[in-house]
C-alpha positions, 0 to 999 in steps of 0.5 A: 508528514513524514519524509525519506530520502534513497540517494535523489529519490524522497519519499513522503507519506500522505496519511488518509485515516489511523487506528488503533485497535479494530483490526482483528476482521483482518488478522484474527491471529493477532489478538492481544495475548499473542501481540504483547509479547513482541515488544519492539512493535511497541510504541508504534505499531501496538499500543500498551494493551496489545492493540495493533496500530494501522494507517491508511497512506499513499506515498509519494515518491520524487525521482529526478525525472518523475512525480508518483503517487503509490496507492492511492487509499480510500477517497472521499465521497464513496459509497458501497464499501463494506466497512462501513467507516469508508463510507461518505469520508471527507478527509484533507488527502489533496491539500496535504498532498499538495502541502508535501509539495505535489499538487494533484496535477503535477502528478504524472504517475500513479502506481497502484499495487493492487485494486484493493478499495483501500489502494484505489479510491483517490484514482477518482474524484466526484466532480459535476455529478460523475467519477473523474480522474483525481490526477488528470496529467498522469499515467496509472500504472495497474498490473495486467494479471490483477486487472485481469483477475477484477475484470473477471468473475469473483462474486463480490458486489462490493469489489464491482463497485469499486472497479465502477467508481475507482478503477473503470473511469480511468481506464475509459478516460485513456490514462491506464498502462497495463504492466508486467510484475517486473515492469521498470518505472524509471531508472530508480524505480521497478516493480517485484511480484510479491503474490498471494495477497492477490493474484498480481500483486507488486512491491515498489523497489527503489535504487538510487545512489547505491541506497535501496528501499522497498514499498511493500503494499499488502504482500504484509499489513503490519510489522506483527506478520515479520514476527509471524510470516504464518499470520495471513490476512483473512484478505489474501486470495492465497494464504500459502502463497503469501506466506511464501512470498512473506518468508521469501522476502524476510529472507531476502531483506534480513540484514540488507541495507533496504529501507522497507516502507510498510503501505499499512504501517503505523508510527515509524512506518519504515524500518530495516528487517532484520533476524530476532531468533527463529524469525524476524523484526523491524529495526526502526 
């Protein structure tokens, strides 16, 4: 389990799933021939043969005040995803959160940085034939405009059927504050717009003790977009938007001492963006 410390603030990352290979759905530019040759994504987010390595994980992230849980991955027990892998899982998600040290009633916040499936399935659990509320002692923190945009017309059964089972129980339960893209958790944590992936999406900035990091989300899925900032997922609502938003923050990151923790990043997982000619890489 890996585990980072920002000043008084640790965070851990709890792992649901790992691949390698099998991501192409997601960024169909990033094939073989175009990822070998960015070397330093090797050994821990590509592997020999140019295969992209991804994770599916929620950190968890102790300040002195606070207890939060950001994304909360895929869950056990859903149905009606579209890939089908995601379907019926029973993984040990709760028993290594609670090994990190958080059992899932001390947790008191859940963060998530959009209402993708893979970033809301452990808001829930099936218990007694009904969706409950995974952290019942937590506030779930969900930006409006994203709340919003799902709440609207979009056409996507399967994204329905998320909301219904992963999203909607708790908001009926009473446990949901809706927040502004700059909202400030606590002293040490605050949210940044990071759009384009969806229309509300956020980033998690921490500062403690005059150490900083970053939690990204999916404003990237992987260290290959630091390379090529053109390469938008095929799940982002905006392509040039998050384009934009990508070059915007290499910009901003490049040579900062920012610890940037990737939501979707294999191995390492966290690094320091830094300048490689034209464009940029993660230095871990």
């Amino acid at each position: 389990m890996s585990r980072w410390k920002i000043g008084a603030v640790t965070v851990t990352k709890v792992l649901e799933l790992e691949a390698t290979g099998g991501s192409r759905f997601l960024l169909p530019q990033a094939t073989r021939e175009a990822i070998l040759p960015i070397a330093w994504l090797r050994p821990h987010f590509a592997d020999d043969e140019g295969r992209l390595r991804m994770s599916i994980h929620a950190f968890l992230v102790e300040t002195p005040t606070r207890r939060i849980v950001v994304d909360t991955c895929l869950g056990n027990d859903k149905q009606g995803r579209r890939i089908p892998a995601w379907n019926g899982l029973n993984t040990r998600f709760l028993a290594d959160l609670a090994a990190a040290g958080a059992p899932r009633e001390s947790i008191d916040t859940v963060l998530c940085t959009h209402l993708h499936v893979d970033h809301v399935g452990w808001n829930t659990m099936h218990q007694d034939g009904a969706w409950v509320p995974t952290f019942p002692n937590a506030r779930y923190l969900m930006g409006r405009a994203e709340y919003a945009h799902w709440t609207g017309p979009h056409g996507r059964e399967d994204l329905r059927t998320v909301f219904a089972d992963s999203v909607a129980p708790v908001f009926d339960a009473g446990l949901v504050d809706l927040v502004e893209t700059d909202h400030r958790i606590c002293e040490e944590l605050s949210l940044i717009p990071t759009l384009g992936h969806t229309p509300g999406h956020v980033s998690l900035r921490i500062d403690s003790g005059g150490e900083h990091g970053l939690i990204t989300g999916d404003f990237l899925h992987h260290p290959c977009q630091i390379a090529h900032p053109e390469w938008s997922s095929t799940a982002d609502s905006d392509p040039a938007e998050a384009q934009r938003t990508r070059e915007r923050m290499f910009a901003e990151l490049a040579g900062a001492p920012v610890l940037v923790l990737g939501t979707h990043f294999a191995g390492a997982t966290a690094g320091r963006i830094v300048r490689d000619g034209g464009a940029w890489r993660l230095a871990v």
